[in-house]
VOVEXSE-315751 format. One record per residue (C-alpha): residue in three letters; x, y, z. Coordinates in pm, 1 decimal. Example, Ala and Ser with C-alpha at 12.3 -4.5 7.8 and 13.67 -1.06 7.14 Angstrom:
2
("ALA", (1230.0, -450.0, 780.0))
("SER", (1367.0, -106.0, 714.0))
This chain:
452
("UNK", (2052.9, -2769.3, 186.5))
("UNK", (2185.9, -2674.2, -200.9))
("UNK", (1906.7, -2397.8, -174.9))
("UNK", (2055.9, -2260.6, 143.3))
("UNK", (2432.3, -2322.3, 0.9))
("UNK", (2356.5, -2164.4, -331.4))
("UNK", (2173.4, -1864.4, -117.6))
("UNK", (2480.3, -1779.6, 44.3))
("UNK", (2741.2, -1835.0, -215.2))
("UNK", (2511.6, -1548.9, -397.4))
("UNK", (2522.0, -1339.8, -124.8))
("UNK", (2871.7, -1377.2, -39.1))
("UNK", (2969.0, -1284.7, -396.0))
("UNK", (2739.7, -985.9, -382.1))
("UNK", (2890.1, -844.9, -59.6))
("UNK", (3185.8, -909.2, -146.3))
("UNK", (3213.4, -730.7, -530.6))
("UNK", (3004.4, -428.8, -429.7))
("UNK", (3233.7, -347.5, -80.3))
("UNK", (3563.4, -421.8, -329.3))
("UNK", (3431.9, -143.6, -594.7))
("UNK", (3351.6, 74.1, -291.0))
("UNK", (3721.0, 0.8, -124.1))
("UNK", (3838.9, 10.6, -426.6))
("UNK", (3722.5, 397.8, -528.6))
("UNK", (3867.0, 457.7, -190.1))
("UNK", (4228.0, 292.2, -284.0))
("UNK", (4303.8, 442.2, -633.3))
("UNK", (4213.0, 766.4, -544.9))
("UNK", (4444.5, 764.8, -264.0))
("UNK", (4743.6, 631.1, -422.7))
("UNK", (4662.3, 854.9, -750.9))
("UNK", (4706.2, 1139.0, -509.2))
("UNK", (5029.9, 1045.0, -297.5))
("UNK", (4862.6, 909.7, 21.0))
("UNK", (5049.7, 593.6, 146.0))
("UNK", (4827.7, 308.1, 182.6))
("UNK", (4862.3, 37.4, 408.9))
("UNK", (4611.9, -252.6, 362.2))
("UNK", (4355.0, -313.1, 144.8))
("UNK", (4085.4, -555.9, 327.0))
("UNK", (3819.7, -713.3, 217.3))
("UNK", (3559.9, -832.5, 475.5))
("UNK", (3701.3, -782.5, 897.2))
("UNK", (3840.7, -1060.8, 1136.4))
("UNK", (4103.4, -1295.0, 1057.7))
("UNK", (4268.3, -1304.0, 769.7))
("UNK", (4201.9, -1600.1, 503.2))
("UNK", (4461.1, -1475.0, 207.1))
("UNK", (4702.2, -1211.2, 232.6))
("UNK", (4966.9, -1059.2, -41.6))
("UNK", (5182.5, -750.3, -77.7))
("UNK", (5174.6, -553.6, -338.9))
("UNK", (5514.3, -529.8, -576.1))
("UNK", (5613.8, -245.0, -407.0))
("UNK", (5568.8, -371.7, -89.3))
("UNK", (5372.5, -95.6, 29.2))
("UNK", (5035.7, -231.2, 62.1))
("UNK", (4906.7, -537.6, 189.4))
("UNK", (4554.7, -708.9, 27.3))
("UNK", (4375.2, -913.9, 247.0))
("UNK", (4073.0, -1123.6, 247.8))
("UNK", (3940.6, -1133.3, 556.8))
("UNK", (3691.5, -1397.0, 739.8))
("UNK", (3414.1, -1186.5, 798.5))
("UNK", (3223.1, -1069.8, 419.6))
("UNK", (3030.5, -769.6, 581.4))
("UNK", (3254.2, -483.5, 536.8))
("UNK", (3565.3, -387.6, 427.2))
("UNK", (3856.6, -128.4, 444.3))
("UNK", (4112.1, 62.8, 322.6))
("UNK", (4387.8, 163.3, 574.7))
("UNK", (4608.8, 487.3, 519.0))
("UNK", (4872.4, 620.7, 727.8))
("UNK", (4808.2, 884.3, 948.0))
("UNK", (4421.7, 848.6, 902.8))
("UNK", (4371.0, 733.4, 1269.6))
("UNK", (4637.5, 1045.9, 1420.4))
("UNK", (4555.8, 892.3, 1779.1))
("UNK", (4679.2, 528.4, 1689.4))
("UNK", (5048.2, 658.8, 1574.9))
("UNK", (5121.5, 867.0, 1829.0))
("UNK", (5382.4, 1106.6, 1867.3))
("UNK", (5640.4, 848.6, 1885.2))
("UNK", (5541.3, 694.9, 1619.9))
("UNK", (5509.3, 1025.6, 1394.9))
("UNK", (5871.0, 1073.0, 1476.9))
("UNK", (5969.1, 721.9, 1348.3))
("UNK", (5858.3, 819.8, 1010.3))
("UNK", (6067.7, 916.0, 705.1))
("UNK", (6023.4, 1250.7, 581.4))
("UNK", (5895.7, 1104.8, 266.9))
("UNK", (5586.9, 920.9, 468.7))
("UNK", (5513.2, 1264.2, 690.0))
("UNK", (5427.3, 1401.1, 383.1))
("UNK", (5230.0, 1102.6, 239.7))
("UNK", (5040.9, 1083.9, 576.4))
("UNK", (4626.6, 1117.1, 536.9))
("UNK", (4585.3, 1361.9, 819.4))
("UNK", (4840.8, 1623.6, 647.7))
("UNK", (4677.0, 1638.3, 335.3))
("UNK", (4484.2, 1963.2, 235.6))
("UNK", (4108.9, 1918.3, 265.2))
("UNK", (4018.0, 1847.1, -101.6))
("UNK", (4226.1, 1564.2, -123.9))
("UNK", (4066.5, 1407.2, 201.1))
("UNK", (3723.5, 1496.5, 67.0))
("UNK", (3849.6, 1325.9, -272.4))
("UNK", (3931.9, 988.5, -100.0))
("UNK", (3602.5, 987.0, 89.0))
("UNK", (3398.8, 1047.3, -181.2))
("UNK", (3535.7, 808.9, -386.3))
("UNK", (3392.2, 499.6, -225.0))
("UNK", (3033.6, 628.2, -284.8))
("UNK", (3105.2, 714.4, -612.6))
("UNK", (3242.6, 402.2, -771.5))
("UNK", (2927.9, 287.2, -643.8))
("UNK", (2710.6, 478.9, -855.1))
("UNK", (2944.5, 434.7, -1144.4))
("UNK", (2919.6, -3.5, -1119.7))
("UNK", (2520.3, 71.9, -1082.9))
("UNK", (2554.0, 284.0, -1387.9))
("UNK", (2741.1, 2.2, -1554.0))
("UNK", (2505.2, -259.0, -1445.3))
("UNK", (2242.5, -83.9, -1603.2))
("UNK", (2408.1, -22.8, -1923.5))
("UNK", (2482.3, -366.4, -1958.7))
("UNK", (2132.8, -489.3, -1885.9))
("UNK", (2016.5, -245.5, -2174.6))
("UNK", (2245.3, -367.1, -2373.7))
("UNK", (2214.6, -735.9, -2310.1))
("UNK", (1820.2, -699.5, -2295.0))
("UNK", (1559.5, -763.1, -2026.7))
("UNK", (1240.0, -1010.6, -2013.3))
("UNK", (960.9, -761.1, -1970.7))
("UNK", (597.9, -776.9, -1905.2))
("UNK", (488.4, -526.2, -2201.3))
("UNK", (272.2, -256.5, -2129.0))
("UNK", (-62.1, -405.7, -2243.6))
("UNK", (-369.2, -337.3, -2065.9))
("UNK", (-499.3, -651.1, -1989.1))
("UNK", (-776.8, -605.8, -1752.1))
("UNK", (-954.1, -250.6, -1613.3))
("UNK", (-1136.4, -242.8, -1323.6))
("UNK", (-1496.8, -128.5, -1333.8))
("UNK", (-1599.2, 254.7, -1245.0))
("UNK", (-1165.1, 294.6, -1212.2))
("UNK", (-985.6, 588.5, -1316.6))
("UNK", (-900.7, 439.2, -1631.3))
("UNK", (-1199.9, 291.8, -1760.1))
("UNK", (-1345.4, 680.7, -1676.9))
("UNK", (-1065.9, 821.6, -1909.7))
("UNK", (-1132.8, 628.0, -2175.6))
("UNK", (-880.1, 359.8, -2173.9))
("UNK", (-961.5, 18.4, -2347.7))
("UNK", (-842.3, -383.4, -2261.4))
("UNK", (-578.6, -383.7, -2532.2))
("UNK", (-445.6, -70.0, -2564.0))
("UNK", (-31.4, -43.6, -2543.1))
("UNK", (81.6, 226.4, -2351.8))
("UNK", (327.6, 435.5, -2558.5))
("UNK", (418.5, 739.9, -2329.7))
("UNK", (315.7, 888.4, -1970.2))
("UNK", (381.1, 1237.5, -1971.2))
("UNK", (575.6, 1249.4, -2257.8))
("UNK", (851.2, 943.7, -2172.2))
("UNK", (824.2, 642.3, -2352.7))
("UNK", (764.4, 341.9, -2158.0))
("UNK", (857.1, -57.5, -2292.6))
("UNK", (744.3, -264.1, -2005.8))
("UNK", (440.8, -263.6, -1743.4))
("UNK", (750.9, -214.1, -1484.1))
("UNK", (791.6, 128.8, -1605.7))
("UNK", (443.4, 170.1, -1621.9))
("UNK", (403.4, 180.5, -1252.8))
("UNK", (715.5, 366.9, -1188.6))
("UNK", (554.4, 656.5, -1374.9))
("UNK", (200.4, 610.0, -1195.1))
("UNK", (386.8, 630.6, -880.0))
("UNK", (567.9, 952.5, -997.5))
("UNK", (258.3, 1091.5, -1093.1))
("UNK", (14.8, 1013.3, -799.0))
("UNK", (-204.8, 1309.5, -683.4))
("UNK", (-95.0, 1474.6, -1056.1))
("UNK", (-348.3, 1521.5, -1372.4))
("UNK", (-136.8, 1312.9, -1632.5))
("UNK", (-97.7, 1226.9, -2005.1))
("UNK", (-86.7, 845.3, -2123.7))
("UNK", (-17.9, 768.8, -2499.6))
("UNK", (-167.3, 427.1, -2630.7))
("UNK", (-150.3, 274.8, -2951.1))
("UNK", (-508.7, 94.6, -3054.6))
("UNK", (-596.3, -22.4, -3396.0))
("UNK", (-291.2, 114.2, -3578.9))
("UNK", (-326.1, 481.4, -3411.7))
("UNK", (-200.9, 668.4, -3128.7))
("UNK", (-447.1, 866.3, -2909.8))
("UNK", (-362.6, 1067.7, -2602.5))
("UNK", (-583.3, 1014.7, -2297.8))
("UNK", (-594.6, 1253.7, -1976.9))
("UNK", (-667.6, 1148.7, -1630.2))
("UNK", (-599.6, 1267.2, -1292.9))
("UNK", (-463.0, 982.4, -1084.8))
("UNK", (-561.2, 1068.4, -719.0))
("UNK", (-339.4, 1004.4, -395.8))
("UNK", (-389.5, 662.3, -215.0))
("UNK", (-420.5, 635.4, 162.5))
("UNK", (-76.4, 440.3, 144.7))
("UNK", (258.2, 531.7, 27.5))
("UNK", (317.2, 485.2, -319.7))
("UNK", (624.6, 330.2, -285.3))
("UNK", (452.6, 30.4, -132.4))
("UNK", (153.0, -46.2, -351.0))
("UNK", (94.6, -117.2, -713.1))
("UNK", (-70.9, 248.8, -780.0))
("UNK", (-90.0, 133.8, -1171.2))
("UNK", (-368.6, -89.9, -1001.9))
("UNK", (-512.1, 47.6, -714.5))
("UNK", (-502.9, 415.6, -810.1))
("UNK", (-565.9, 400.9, -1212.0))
("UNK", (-716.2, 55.9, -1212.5))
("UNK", (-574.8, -100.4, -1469.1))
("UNK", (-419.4, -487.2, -1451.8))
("UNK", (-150.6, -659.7, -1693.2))
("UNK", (-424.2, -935.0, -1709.6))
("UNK", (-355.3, -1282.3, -1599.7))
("UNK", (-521.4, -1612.0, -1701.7))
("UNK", (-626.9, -1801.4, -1364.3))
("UNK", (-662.0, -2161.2, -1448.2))
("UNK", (-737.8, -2472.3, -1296.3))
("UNK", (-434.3, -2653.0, -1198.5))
("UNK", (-542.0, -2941.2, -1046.7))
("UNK", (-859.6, -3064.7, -872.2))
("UNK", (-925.7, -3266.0, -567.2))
("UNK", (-1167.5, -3616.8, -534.1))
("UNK", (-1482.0, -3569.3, -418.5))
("UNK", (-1480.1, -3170.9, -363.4))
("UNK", (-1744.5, -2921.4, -480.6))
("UNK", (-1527.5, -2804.5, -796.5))
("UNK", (-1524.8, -3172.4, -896.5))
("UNK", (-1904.2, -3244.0, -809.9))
("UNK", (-1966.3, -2886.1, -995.2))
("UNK", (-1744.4, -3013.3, -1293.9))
("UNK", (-1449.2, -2864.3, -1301.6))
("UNK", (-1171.0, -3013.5, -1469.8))
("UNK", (-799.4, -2905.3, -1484.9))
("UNK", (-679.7, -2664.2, -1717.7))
("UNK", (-1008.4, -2457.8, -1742.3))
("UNK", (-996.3, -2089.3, -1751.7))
("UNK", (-1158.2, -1891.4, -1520.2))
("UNK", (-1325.2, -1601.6, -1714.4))
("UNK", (-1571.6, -1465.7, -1430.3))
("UNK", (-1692.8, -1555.0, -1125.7))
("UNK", (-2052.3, -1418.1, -966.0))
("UNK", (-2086.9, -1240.5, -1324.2))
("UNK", (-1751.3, -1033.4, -1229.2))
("UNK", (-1437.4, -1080.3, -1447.1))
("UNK", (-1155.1, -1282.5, -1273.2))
("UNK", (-781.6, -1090.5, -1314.1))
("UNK", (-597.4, -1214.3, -1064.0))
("UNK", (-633.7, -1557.1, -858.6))
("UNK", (-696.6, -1351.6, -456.8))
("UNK", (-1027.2, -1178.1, -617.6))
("UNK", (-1121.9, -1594.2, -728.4))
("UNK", (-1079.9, -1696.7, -376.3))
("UNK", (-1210.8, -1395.7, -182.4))
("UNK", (-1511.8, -1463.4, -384.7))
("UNK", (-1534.7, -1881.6, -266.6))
("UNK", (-1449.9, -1768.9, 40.7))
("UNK", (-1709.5, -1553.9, 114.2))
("UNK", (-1998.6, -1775.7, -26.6))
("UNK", (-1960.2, -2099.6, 192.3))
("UNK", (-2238.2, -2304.6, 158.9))
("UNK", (-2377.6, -2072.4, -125.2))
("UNK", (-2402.8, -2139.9, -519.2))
("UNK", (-2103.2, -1980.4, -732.6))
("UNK", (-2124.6, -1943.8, -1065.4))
("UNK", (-1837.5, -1939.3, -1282.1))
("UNK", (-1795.4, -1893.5, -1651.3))
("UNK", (-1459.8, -2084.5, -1734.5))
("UNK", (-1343.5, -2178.8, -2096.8))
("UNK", (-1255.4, -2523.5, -2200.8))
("UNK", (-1090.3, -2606.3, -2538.4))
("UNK", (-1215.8, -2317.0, -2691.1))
("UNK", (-1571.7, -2352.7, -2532.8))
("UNK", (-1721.8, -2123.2, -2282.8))
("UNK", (-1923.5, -2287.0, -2028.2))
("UNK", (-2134.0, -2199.8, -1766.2))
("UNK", (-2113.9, -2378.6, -1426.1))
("UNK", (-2187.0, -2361.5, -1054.5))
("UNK", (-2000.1, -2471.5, -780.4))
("UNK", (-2103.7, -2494.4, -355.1))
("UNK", (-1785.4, -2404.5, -189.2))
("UNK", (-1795.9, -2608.3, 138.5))
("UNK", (-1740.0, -2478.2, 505.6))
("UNK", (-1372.0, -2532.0, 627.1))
("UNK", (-1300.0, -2518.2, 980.3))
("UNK", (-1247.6, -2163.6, 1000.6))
("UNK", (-1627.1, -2086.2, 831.2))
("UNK", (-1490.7, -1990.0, 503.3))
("UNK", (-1563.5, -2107.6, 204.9))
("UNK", (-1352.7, -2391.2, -21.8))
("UNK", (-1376.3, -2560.8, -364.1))
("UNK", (-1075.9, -2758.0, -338.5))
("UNK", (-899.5, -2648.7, -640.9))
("UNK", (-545.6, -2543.5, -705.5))
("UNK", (-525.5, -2240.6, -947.6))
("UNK", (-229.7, -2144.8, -1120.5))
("UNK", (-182.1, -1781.7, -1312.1))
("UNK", (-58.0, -1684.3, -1663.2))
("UNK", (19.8, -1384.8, -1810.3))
("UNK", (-241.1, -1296.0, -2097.5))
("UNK", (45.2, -1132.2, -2287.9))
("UNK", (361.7, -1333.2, -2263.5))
("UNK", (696.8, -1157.3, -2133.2))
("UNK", (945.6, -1037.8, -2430.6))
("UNK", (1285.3, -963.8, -2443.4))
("UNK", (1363.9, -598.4, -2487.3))
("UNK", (1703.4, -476.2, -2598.6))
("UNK", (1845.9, -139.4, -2602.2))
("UNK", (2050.4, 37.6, -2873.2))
("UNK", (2430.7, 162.8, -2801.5))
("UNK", (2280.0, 510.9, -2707.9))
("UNK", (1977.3, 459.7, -2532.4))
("UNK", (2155.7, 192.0, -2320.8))
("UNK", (2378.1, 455.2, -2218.0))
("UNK", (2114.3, 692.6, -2150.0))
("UNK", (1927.0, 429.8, -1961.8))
("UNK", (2216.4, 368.3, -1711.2))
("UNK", (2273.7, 675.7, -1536.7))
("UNK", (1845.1, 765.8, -1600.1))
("UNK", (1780.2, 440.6, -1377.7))
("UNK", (2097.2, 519.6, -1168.5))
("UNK", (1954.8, 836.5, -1062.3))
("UNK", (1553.9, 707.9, -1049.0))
("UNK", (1734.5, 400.2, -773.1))
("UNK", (1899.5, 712.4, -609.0))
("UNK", (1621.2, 943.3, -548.9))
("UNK", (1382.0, 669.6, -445.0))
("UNK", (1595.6, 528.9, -162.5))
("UNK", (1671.5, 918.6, -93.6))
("UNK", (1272.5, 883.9, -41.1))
("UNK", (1254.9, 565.5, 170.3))
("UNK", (1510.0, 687.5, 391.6))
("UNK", (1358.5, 1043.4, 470.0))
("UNK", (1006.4, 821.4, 533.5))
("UNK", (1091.2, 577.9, 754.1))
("UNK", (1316.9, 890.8, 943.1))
("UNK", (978.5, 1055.2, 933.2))
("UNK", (753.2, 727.2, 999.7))
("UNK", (504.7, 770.5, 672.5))
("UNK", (663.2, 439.2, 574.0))
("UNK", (720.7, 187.9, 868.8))
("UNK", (1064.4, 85.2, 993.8))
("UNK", (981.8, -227.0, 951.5))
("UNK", (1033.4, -224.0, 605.2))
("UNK", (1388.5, -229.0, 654.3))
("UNK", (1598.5, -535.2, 527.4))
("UNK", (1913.5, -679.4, 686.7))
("UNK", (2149.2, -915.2, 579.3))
("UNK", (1887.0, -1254.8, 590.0))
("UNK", (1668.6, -1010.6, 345.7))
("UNK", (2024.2, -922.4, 156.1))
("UNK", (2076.3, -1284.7, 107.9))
("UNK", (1757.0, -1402.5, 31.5))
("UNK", (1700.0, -1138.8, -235.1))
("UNK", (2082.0, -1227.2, -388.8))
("UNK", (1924.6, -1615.2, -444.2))
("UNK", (1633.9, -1527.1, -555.5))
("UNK", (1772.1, -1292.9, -791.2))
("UNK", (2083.3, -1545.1, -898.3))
("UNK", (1810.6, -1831.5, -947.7))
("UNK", (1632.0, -1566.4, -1223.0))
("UNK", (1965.3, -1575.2, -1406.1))
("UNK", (2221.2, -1292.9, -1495.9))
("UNK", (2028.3, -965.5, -1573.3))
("UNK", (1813.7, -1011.9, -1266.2))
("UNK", (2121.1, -1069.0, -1015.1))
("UNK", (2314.5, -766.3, -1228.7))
("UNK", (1966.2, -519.7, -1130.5))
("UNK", (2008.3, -654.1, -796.2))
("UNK", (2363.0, -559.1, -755.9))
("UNK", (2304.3, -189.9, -905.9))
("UNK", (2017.5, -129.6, -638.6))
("UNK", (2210.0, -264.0, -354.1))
("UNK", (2532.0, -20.7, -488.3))
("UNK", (2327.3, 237.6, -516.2))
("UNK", (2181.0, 186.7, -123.0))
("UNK", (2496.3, 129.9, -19.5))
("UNK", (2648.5, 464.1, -156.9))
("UNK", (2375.8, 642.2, 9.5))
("UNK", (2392.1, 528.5, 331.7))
("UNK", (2731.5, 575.8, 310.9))
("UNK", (2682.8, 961.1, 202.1))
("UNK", (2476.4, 973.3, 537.7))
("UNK", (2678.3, 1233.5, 787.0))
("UNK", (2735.4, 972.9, 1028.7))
("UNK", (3087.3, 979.4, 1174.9))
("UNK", (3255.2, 629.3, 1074.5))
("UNK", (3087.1, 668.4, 739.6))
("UNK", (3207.5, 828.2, 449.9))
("UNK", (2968.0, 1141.5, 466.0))
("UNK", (3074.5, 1171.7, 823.2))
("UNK", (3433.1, 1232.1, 718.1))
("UNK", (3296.0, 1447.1, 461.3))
("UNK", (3074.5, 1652.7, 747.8))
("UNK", (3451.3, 1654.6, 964.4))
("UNK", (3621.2, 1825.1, 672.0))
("UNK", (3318.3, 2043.6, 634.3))
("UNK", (3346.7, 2191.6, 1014.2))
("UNK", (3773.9, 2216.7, 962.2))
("UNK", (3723.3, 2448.5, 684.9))
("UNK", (3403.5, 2633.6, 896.2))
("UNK", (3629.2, 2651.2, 1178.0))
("UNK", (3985.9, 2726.0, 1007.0))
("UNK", (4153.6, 2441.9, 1200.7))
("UNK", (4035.5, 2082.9, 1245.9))
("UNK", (3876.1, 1908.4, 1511.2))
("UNK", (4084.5, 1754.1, 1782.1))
("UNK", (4190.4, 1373.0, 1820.5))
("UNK", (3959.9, 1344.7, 2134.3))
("UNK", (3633.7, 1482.7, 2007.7))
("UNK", (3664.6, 1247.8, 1670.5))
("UNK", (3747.0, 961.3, 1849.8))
("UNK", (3453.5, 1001.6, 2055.7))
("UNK", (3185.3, 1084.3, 1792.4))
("UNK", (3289.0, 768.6, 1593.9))
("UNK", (3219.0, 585.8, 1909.1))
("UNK", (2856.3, 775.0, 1885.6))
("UNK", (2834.6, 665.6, 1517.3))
("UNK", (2950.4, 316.7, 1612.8))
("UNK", (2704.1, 288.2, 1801.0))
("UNK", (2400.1, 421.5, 1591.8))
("UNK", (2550.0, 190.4, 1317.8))
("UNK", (2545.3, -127.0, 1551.1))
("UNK", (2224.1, -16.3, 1690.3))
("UNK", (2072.5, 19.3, 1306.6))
("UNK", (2191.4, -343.5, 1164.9))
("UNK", (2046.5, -504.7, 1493.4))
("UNK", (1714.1, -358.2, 1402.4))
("UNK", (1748.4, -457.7, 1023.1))
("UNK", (1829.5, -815.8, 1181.1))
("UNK", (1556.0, -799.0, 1433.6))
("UNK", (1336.7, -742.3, 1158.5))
("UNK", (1452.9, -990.5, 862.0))
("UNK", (1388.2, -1264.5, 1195.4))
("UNK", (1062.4, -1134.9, 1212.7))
("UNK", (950.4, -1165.1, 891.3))
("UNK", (1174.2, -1509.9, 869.4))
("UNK", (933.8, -1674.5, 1174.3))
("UNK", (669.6, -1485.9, 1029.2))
("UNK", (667.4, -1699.7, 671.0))
């Protein structure tokens, strides 16, 4: 119950801050350039809190409904006022009316709502520069035999300075480069023993998309390294009649190096009934011992241990200087961009399934998850969800702001805007594709909620 309550507190506060910078882009670049403005709404429905501003010109709301929000400007729906209405006006609002404004203001207003959203990612990054993130630090911990990187010369040990001539400070960056340079011949700096020495490889495509594998390890072959140990073992199973005790180390298993807890049990579970041998280390002593997984129900193979994983080289805390932090917030700004830019065109092109889209149960979970981490995690979270949100909103679908952007487009094409009847009518279309888009990102977050 708290989980679920603090879940959606995160999420609400999420929603809620990244649609107010985007309303808000929307708002002061309005009223900076003479448009009246009506209301200022935050999430749809009924309203919870209203208030007028001193001027009495526009009303804020807060709204029931945290999944949207709006900014409402006279004259921006002609249809709605009517002629009557148009003639109830003072002179002063005919001229402060949306729809008589000369295209680059209009284009000004709708742009603004995607921008402020890159500028609060931008922020967010600076900040988490600035403040300084828990990293993984690029270490090689493990290579995997006959790999791409053991063939290249690499070593367990080695910190990885540069990849093609850009620094790198954490193993995350690591695999954002090796997924940048997949299918490339590359150049990867590493310090060993006090020296740098520049090592070439050429890092081969993989049958899936990058952007949904680890390419660092499946491509290149090389592993951060975890410890899997022994958390716990149960009476009477054949870890316990083998003599395995908690807290041992798993160092190989079949003669093959253990990096990662799946390759430990792919190993027991395709040996049932067969001996294992595993090399584990126990206060300081490496042993030698040999286990007979028993049959489970399904014909696989069982020890009955839990195991537990632990980074070989511990996480550190990596701060930025005034400069680079600044650098870093519009380079990761733009490298959150131009990936979603990516996912988009290959899910519109099917190399990366639809069903990789998230909807607001993903949204949510993702906001706890990220909230439970503590502030620099929910902060990254927030940037990449601004950033996806001013894309998709760039996206020339009528309703959204690139639409308006596309309508403007065709007015100055044509010399004279499109009429009241033929917008109206392809908002309705984009309405629809909208509706028909979130029901599919909900379809799938139930999915994958049923699914576990």
């Amino acid at each position: 119950m708290l989980e679920t309550l603090h879940t959606t507190l995160a999420f609400i506060v999420a929603i809620a801050l990244l649609i107010a910078v985007h309303e808000y882009g929307h708002f002061i670049v309005a009223r900076k350039l003479g448009i009246k403005v009506e209301k200022f709404s935050i999430g749809f429905g009924p309203s919870l809190i209203s208030w007028w501003s001193r001027d009495r010109e526009v009303q804020y709301v807060i709204a029931a409904i945290p999944l949207g929000g709006y900014v409402k400007m006279l004259g921006e729906n002609p249809t709605e006022q009517g002629e009557s209405g148009k003639q109830l006006l003072s002179d002063e609002d005919k001229l402060r009316a949306f729809d008589v404004q000369p295209p680059w203001k209009r284009a000004s207003v709708a742009v603004a709502g995607p921008l402020f959203n890159f500028l609060f990612a931008v922020l967010a990054y600076m900040s988490i520069g600035w403040i300084g993130q828990s990293v993984m630090p690029p270490v090689i911990g493990n290579i995997a035999p006959a790999s791409v990187a053991e063939q290249s010369g690499m070593l367990e040990g080695d910190i990885i300075r540069t990849v093609n001539g850009s620094p790198v400070y954490s193993w995350v960056q690591v695999e954002e480069k090796m997924k940048q340079v997949a299918g490339e011949s590359a150049v990867m700096e590493v310090g060993r023993n006090g020296t740098t020495i520049p090592l070439r490889f050429f890092l081969p495509s993989t049958e899936k998309d990058v952007l949904l594998i680890n390419v660092s390890e499946t491509a290149l072959g090389i592993f951060p390294g975890v410890k899997v140990v022994i958390d716990s073992v149960a009476t009477d199973s054949a870890a316990e009649q083998g003599g395995v005790l908690p807290g041992d180390h798993i160092i190989q298993a079949q003669s093959v190096p253990v990096t990662n807890i799946r390759e430990l049990i792919e190993t027991v579970r395709g040996r049932a009934g067969e001996p294992v041998s595993l090399q584990v280390q126990r206060d300081g002593t490496i042993l030698n011992l040999t286990v007979i997984p028993a049959i489970d129900e399904s014909g696989h193979g069982r020890i009955g241990v839990r195991l537990a994983a632990s980074p070989i080289h511990e996480p550190v805390v990596y701060r930025m200087g005034v400069v680079e932090g600044l650098f870093f917030g519009f380079e990761r700004t733009w490298e959150m961009t131009t990936m979603t830019i990516q996912v988009l065109g290959k899910m519109v092109t099917s190399a990366i399934s639809p069903e990789n889209l998230g909807g607001p149960i993903a949204i949510a979970q993702l906001a706890g998850k990220t909230a439970e981490l503590g502030l620099v995690a929910f902060m990254s979270f927030l940037a990449l969800i601004s950033v996806n949100l001013a894309v998709l909103n760039l996206l020339p679908v009528p309703v959204l702001d690139g639409g308006h952007l596309a309508y403007i487009a065709l007015e100055k094409v044509r010399g004279k805007p499109l009429s009241p009847t033929t917008m109206e009518r392809t908002q309705i279309v984009g309405i629809g594709l909208i509706v028909v888009l979130m029901l599919f990102a909900f379809y799938n977050d139930l999915l994958r909620l049923f699914r576990g």
